[in-house]
Backbone as a printed PyTorch tensor [residue, N CA C, xyz], in Angstrom:
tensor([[[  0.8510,  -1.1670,   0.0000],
         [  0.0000,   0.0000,   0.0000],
         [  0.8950,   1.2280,   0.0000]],

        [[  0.6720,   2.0900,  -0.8180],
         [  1.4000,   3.5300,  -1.2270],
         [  0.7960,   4.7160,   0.5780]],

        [[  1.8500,   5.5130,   0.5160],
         [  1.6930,   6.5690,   1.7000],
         [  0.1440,   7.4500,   1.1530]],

        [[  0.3320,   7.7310,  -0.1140],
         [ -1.0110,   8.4340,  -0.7080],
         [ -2.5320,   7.6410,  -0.7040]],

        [[ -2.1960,   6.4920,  -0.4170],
         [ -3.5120,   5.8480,  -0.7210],
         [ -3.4300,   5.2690,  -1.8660]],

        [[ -3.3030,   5.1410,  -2.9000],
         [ -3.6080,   4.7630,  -3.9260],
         [ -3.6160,   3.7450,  -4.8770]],

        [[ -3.2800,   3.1920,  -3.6920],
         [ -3.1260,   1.2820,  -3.8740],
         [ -3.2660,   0.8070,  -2.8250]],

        [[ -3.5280,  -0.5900,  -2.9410],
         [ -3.9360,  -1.5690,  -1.6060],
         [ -3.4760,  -2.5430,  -2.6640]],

        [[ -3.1100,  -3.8820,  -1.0900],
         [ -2.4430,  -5.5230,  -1.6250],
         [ -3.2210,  -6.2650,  -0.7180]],

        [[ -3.3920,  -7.4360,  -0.7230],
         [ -3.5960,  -8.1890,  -0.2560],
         [ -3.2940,  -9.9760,  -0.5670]],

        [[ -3.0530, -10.6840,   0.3620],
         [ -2.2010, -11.8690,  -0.4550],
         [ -2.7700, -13.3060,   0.4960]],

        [[ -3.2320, -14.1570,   0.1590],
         [ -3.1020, -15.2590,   0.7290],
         [ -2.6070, -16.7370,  -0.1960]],

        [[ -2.0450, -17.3610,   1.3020],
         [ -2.0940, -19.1700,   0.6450],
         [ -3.3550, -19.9790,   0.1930]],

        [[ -3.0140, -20.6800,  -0.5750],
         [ -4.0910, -21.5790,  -0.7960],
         [ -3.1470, -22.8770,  -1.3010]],

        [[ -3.7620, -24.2370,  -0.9240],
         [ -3.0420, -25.5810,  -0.8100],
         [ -3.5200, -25.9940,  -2.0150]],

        [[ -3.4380, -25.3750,  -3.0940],
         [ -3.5580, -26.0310,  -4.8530],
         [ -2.6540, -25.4980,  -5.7480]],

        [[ -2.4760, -26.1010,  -6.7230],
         [ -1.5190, -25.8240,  -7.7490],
         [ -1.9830, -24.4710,  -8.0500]],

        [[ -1.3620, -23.5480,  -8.7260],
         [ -1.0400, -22.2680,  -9.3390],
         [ -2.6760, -22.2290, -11.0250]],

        [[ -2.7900, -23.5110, -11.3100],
         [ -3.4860, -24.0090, -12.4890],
         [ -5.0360, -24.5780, -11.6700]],

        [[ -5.2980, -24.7790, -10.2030],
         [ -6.1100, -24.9530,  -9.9910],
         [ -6.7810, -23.7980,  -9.0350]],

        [[ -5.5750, -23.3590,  -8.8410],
         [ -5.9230, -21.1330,  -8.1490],
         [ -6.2900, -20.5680,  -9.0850]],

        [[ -6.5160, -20.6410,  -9.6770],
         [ -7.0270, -19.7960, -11.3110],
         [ -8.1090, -20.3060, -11.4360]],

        [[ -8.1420, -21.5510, -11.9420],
         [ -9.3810, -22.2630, -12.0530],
         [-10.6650, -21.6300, -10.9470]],

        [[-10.2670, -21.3940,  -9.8610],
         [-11.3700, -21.8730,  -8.7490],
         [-11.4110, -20.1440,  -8.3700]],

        [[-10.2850, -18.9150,  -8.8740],
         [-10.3700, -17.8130,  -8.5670],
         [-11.8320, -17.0610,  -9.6730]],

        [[-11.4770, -17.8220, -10.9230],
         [-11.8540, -17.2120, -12.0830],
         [-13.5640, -17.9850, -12.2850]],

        [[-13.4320, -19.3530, -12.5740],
         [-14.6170, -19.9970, -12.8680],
         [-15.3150, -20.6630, -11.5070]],

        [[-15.1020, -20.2510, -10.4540],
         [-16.0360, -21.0480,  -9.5890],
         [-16.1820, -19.2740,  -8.5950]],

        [[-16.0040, -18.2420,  -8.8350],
         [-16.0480, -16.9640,  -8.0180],
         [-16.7570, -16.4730,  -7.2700]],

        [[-18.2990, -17.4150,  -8.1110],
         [-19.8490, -17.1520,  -7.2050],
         [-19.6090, -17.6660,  -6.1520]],

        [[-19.0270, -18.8800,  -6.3800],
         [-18.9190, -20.2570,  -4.8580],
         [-18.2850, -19.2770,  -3.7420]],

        [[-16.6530, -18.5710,  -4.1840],
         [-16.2580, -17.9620,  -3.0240],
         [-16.3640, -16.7280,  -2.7140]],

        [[-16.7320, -15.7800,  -3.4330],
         [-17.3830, -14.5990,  -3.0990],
         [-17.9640, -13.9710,  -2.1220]],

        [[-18.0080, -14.0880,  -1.2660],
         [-19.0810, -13.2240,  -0.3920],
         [-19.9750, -12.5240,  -0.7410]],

        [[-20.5920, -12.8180,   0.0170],
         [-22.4210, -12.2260,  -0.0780],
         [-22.6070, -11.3940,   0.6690]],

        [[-23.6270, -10.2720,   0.7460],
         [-24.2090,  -9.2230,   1.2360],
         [-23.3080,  -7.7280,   0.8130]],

        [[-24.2440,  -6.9360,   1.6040],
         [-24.2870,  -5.1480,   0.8750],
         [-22.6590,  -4.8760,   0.4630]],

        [[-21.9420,  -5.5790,   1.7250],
         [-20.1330,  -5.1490,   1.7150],
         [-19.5420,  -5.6670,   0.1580]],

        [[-19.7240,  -6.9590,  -0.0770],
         [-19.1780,  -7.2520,  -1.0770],
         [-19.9050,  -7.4340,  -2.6330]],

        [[-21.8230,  -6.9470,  -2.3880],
         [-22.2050,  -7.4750,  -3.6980],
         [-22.9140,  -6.5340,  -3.5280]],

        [[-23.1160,  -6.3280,  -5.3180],
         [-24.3700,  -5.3610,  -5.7010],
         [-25.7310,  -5.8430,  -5.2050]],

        [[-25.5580,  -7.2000,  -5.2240],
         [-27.2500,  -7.7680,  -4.7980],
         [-27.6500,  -7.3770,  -3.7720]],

        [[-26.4200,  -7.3650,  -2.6910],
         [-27.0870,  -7.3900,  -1.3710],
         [-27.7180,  -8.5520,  -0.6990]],

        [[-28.8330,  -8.6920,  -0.3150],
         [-29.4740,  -9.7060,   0.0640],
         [-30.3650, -10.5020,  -1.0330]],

        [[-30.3120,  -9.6620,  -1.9520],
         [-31.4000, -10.5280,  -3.4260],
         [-30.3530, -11.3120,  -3.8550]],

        [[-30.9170, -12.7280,  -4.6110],
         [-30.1370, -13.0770,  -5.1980],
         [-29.4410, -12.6090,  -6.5360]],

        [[-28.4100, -13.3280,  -6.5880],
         [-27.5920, -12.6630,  -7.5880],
         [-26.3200, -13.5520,  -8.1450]],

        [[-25.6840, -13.6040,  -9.2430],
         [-24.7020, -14.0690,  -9.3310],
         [-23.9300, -13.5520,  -9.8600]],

        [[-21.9920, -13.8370,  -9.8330],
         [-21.2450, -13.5120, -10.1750],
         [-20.2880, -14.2510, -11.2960]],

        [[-20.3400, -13.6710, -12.0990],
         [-19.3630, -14.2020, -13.3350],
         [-18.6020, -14.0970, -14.0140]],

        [[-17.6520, -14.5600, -14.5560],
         [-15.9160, -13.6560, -15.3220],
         [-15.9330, -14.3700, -16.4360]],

        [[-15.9760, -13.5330, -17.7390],
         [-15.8780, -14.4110, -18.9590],
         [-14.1000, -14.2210, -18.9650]],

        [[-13.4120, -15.5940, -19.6940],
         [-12.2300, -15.8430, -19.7660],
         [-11.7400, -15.1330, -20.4080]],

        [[-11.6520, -14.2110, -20.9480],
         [-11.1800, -14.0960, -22.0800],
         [-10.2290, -12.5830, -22.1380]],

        [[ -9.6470, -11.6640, -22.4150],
         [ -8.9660, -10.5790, -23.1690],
         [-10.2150,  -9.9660, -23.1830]],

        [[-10.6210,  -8.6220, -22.4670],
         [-12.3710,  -7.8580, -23.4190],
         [-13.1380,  -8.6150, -22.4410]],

        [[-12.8600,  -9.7470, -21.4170],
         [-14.1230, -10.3150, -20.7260],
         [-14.7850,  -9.5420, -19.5970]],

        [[-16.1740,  -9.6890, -19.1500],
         [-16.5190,  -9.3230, -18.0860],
         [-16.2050,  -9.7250, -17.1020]],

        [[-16.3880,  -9.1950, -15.9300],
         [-16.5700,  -9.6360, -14.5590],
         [-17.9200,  -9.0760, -13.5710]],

        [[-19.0040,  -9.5980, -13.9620],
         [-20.3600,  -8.9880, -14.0680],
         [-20.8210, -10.0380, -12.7200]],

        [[-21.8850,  -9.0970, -12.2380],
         [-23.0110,  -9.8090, -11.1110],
         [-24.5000,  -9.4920, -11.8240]],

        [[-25.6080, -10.5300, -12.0600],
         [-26.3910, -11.0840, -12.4630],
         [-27.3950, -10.4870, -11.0550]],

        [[-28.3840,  -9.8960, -10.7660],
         [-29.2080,  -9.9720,  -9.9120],
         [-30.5140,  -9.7570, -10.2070]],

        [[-31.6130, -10.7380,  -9.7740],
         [-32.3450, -10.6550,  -9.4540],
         [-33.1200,  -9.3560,  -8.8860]],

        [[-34.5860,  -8.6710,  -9.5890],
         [-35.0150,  -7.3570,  -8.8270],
         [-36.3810,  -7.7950,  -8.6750]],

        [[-37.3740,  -6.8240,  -8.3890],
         [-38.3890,  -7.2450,  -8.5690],
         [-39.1100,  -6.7240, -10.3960]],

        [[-38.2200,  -5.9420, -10.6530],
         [-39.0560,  -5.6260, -12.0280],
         [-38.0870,  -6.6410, -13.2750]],

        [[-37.5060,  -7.3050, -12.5790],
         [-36.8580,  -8.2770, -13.6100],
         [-35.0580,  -9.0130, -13.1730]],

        [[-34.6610,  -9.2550, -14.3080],
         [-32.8810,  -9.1580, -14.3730],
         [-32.0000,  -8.5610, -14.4580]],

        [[-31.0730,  -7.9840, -14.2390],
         [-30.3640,  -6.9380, -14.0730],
         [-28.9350,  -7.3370, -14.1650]],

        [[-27.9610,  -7.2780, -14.9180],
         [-26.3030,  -6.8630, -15.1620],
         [-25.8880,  -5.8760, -14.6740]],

        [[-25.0210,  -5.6100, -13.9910],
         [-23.7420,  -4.6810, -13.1860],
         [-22.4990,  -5.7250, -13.6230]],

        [[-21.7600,  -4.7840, -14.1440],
         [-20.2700,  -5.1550, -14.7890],
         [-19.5590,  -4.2760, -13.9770]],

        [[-18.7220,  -4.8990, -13.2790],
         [-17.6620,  -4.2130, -12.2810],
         [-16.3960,  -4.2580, -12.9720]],

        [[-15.7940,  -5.1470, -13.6020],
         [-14.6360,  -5.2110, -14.1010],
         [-14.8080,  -6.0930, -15.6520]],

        [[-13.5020,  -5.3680, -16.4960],
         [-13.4050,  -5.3810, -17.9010],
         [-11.9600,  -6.3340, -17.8000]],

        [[-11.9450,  -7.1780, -18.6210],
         [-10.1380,  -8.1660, -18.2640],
         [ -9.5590,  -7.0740, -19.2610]],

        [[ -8.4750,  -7.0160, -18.8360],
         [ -7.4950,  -6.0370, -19.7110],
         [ -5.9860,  -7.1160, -19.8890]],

        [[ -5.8800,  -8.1370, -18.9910],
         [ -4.9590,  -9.3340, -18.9860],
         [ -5.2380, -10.4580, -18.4280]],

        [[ -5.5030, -11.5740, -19.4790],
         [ -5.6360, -13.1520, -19.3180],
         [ -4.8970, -13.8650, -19.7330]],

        [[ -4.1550, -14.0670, -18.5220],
         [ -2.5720, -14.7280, -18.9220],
         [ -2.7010, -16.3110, -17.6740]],

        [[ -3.2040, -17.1240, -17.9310],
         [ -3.6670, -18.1200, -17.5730],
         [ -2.4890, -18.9580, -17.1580]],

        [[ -2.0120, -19.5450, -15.9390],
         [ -2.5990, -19.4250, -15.0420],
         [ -2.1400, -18.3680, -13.8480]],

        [[ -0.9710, -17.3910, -14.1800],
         [ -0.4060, -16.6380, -13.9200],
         [ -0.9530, -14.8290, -13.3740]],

        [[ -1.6570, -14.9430, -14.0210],
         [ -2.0920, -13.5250, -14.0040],
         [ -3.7390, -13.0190, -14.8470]],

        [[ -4.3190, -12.4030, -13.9300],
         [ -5.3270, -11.6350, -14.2560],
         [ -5.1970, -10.0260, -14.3510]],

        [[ -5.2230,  -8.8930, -15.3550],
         [ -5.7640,  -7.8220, -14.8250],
         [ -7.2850,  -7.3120, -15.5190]],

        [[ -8.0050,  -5.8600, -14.5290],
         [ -9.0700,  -5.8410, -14.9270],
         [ -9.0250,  -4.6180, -14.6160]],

        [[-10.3180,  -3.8750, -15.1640],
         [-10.5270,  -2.2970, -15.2980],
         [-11.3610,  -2.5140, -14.2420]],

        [[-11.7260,  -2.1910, -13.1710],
         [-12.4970,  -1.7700, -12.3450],
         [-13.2180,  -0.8700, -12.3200]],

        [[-14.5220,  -0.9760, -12.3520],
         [-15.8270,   0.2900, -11.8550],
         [-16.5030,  -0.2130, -10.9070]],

        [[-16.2710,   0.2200,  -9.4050],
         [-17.9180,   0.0370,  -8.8920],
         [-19.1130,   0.8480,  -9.0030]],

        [[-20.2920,  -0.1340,  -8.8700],
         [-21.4330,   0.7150,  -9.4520],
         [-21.3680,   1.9470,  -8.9940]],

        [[-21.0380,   2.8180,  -7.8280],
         [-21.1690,   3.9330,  -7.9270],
         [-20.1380,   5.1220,  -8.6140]],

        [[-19.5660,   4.4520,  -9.2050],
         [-18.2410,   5.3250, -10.2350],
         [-19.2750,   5.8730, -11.5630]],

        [[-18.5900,   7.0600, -11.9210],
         [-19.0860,   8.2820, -13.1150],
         [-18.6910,   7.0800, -13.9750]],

        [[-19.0320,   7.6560, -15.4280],
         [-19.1650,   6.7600, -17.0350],
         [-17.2330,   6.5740, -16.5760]],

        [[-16.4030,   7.7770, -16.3250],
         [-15.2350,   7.7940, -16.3900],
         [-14.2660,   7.6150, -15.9030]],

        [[-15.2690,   7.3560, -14.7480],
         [-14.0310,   6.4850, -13.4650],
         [-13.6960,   5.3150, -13.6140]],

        [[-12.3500,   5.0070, -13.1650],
         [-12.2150,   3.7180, -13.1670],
         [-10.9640,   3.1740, -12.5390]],

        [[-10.4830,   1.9620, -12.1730],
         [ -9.2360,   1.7570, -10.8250],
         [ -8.8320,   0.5110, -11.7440]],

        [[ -7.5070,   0.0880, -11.1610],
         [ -7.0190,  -1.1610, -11.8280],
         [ -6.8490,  -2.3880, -10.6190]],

        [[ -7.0860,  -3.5650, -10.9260],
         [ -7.0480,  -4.7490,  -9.9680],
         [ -6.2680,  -5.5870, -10.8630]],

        [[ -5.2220,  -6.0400, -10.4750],
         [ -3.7940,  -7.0770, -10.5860],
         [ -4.0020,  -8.6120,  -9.8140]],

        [[ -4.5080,  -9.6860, -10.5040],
         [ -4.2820, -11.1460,  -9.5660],
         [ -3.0570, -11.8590, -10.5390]],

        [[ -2.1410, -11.9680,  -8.9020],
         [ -1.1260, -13.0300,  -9.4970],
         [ -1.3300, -14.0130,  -8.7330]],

        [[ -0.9660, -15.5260,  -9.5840],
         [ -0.7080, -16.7060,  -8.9540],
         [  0.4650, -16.6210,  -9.0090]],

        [[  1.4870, -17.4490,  -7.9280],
         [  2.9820, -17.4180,  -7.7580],
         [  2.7760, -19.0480,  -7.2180]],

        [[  3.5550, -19.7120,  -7.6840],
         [  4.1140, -21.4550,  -6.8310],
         [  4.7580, -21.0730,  -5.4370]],

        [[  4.6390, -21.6830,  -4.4170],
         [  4.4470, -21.4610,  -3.3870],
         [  4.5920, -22.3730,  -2.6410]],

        [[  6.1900, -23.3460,  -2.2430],
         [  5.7170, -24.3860,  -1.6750],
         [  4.6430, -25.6710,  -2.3680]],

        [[  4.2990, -26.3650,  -1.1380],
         [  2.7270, -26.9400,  -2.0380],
         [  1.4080, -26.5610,  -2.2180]],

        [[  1.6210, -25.5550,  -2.4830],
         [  0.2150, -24.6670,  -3.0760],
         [  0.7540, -23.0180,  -3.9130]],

        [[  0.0280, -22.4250,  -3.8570],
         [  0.0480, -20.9970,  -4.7030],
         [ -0.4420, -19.5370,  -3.2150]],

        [[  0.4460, -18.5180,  -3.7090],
         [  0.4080, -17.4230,  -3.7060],
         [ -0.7910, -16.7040,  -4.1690]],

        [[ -1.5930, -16.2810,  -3.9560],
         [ -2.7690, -15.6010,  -4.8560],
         [ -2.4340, -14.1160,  -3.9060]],

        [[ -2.3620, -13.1350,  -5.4970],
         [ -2.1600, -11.7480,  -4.5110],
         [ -2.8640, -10.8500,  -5.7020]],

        [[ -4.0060,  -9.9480,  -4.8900],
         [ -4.3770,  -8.8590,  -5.5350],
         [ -3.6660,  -7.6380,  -4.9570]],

        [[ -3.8470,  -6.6530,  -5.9050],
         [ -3.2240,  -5.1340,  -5.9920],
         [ -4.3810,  -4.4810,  -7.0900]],

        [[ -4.6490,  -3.4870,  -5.7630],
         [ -5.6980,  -2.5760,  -6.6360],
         [ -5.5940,  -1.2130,  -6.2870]],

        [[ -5.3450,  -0.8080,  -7.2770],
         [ -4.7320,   0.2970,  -7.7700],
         [ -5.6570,   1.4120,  -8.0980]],

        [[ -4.9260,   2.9870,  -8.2330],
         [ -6.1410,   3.8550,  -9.0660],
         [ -6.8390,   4.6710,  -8.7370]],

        [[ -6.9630,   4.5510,  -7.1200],
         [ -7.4840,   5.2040,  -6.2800],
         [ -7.4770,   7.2340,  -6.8360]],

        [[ -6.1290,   7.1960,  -6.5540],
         [ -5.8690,   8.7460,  -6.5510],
         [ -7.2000,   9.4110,  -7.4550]],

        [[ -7.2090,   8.7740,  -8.8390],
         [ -7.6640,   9.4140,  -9.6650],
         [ -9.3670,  10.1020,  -8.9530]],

        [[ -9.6020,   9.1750,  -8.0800],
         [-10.7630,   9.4350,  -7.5030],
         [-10.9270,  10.6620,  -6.3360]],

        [[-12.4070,  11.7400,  -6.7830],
         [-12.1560,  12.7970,  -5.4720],
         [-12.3920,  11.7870,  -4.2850]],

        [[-12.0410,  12.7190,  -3.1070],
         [-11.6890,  12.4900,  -1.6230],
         [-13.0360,  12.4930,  -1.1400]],

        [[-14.1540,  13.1740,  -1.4030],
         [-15.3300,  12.9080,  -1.0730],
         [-16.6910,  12.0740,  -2.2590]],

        [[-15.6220,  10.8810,  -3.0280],
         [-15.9440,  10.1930,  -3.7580],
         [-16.6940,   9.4440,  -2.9830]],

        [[-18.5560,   8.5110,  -2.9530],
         [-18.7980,   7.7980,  -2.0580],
         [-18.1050,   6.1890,  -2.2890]],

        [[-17.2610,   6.0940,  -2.6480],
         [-16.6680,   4.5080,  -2.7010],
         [-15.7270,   4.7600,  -1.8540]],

        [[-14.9590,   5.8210,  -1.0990],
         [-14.1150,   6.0310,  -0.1850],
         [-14.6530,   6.1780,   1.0580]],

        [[-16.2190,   6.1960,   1.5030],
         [-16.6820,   5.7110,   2.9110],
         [-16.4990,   7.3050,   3.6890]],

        [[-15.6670,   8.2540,   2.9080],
         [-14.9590,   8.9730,   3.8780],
         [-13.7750,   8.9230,   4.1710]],

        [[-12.9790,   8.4170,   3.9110],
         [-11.7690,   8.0550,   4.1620],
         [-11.0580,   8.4630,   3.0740]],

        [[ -9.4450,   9.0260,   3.1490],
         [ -8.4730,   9.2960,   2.5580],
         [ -7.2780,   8.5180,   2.2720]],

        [[ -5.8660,   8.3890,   1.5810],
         [ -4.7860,   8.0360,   2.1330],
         [ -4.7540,   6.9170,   2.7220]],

        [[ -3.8520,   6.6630,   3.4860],
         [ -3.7890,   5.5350,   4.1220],
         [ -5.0430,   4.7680,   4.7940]],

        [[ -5.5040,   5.5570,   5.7350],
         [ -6.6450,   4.8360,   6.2470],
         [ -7.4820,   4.2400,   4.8320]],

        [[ -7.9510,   5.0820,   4.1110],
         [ -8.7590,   4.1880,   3.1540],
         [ -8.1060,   3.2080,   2.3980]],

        [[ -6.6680,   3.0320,   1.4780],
         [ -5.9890,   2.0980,   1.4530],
         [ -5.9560,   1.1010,   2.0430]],

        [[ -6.0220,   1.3390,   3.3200],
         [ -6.0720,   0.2920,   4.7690],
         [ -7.5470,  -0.3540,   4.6160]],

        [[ -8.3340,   0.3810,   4.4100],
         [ -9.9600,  -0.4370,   4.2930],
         [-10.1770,  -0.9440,   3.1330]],

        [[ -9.7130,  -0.7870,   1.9770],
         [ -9.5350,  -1.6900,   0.7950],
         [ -8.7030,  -2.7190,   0.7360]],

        [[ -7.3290,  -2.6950,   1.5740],
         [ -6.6990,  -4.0690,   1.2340],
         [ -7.7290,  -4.9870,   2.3870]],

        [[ -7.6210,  -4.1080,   3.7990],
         [ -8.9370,  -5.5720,   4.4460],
         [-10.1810,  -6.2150,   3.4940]],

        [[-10.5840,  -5.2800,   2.6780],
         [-12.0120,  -5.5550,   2.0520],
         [-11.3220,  -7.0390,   1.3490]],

        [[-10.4870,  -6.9090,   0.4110],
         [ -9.5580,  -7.6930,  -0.5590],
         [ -9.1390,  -9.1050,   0.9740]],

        [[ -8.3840,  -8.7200,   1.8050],
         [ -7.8220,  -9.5110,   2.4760],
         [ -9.3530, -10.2590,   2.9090]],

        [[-10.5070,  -9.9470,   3.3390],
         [-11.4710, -10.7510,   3.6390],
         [-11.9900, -11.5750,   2.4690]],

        [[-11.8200, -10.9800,   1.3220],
         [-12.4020, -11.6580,  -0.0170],
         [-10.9970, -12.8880,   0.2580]],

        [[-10.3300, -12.4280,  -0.0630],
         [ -8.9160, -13.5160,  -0.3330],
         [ -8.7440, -14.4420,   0.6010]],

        [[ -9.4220, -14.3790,   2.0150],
         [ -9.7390, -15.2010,   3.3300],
         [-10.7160, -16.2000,   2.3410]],

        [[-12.2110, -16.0620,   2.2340],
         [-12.8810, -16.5450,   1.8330],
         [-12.4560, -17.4170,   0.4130]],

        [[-11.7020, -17.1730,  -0.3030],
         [-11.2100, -18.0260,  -1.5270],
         [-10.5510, -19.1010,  -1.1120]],

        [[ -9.5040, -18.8300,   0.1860],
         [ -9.0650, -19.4940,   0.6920],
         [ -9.5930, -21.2760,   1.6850]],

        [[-11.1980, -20.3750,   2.1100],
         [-12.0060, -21.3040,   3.0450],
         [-12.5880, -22.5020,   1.9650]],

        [[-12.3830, -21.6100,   0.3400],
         [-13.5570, -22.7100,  -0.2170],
         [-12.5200, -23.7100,  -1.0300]],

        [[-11.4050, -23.0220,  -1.3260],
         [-10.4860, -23.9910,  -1.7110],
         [-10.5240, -25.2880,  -0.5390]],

        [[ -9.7730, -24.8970,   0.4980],
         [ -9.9430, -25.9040,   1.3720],
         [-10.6010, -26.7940,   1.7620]],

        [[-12.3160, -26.4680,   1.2700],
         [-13.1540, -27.0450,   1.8840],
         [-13.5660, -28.0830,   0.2370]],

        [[-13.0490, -27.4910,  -0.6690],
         [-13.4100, -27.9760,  -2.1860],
         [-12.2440, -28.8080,  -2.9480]],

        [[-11.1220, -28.4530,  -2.9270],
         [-10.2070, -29.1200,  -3.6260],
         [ -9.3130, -29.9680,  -2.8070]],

        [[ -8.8190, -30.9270,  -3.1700],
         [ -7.3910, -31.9990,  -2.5470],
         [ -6.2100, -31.0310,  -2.4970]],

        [[ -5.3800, -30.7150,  -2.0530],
         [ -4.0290, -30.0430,  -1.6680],
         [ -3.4080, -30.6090,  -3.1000]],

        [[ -2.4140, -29.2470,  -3.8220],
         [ -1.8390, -30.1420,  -4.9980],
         [ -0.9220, -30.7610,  -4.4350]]])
């Protein structure tokens, strides 16, 4: 994390190959995701989350309303470098047409399992009384984005464990 704020990291283990951290980061995301207001557009409606593979892919949540179906695209892949690396354009729904932040996932070999580390970036570009900053500036808000990330990256961690054999 930068003195300005303008990046946050966050990093955990997981006991699978580098090729099955990808797998289970990218195509199983609904499974480990977290649910509710903190981490999803749905909130409490249902909803799902999905990442097309590809260079140009989404990273969209699917929800359920009462006047129908609804798409929110949070992130655009800008790098699909399989099984090594993800990056993506970031918008959360409350960002202008022109805002936008960058998010970095690397897998790294690791012993017997993988490294999974996000870095999300981009911040600055955003004003200080932007509502995706809570209020917060600088470090402190840096500090509440890598936890946000470090609780997501907890949870990837619980479902690996609880889902795959150790590579």
């Amino acid at each position: 994390m930068t003195a300005g704020g303008d990046s946050a990291a966050a990093t955990v283990f997981v006991a699978v190959s580098v090729e099955d951290a990808f797998e289970v980061f990218t195509a199983e995301i609904d499974r480990w995701w977290r649910r509710g207001r903190r981490f999803r557009v749905a909130g409490a409606k249902v909803g799902a989350l999905t990442f097309e593979p590809r260079l140009g892919g989404r990273l969209f949540e699917t929800v359920e309303l009462s006047d129908g179906e609804r798409t929110f695209v949070v992130g655009t892949v800008t790098a699909w470098e399989p099984p090594r690396r993800i990056a993506l354009e970031w918008r959360n729904v409350n960002f202008a047409p022109r805002e936008k932040t960058a998010v970095e996932v690397t897998f790294t070999p690791s012993g017997d399992g993988t490294m999974v580390r996000v870095e999300h970036r981009g911040w600055a570009a955003l004003p200080d009384g932007h509502p995706a900053r809570h209020g917060l500036v600088g470090a402190p808000f840096a500090r509440m984005i890598g936890m946000w990330w470090g609780d997501l990256l907890s949870a990837l961690r619980e479902h690996v464990a609880s889902s795959r054999s150790p590579s």
